[in-house]
Steps between C-alpha positions, in 0.01 A plus 500: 500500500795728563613474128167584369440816732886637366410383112173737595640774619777558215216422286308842636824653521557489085164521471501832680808632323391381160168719539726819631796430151736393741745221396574261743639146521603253779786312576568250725817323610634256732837695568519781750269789417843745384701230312140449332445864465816563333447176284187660344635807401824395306230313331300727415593885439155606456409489873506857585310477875548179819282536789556287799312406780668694846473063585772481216744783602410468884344823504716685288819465685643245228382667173744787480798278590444182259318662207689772414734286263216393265 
């Protein structure tokens, strides 16, 4: 049931975004959220925006220090 209520809610999420002309697109990975992160965007060079959760970057205090590289 857990699956299904995550599959729903990036489901209204596009949906949402689709209806407002935003592009948007998940990933997932089974590497650390950064390596992952980084992974992503040397593949793709399109990707002009990554939000994460403050659960990701433990509110914030990891972001700055790990991301900048990308």
């Amino acid at each position: 049931m857990h699956g299904e209520d995550y599959e729903k809610k990036l489901a209204a999420i596009r949906d949402k975004c689709t209806r407002s002309g935003i592009a948007v697109d998940f990933s997932t990975a089974a590497m650390d959220a950064v390596s992952a992160i980084k992974n992503i965007m040397k593949q793709n060079t399109r990707i002009d925006m990554v939000l994460l959760s403050p659960s990701v970057t433990n509110d914030g205090t990891s972001a700055q220090r790990y991301l900048t590289s990308l």
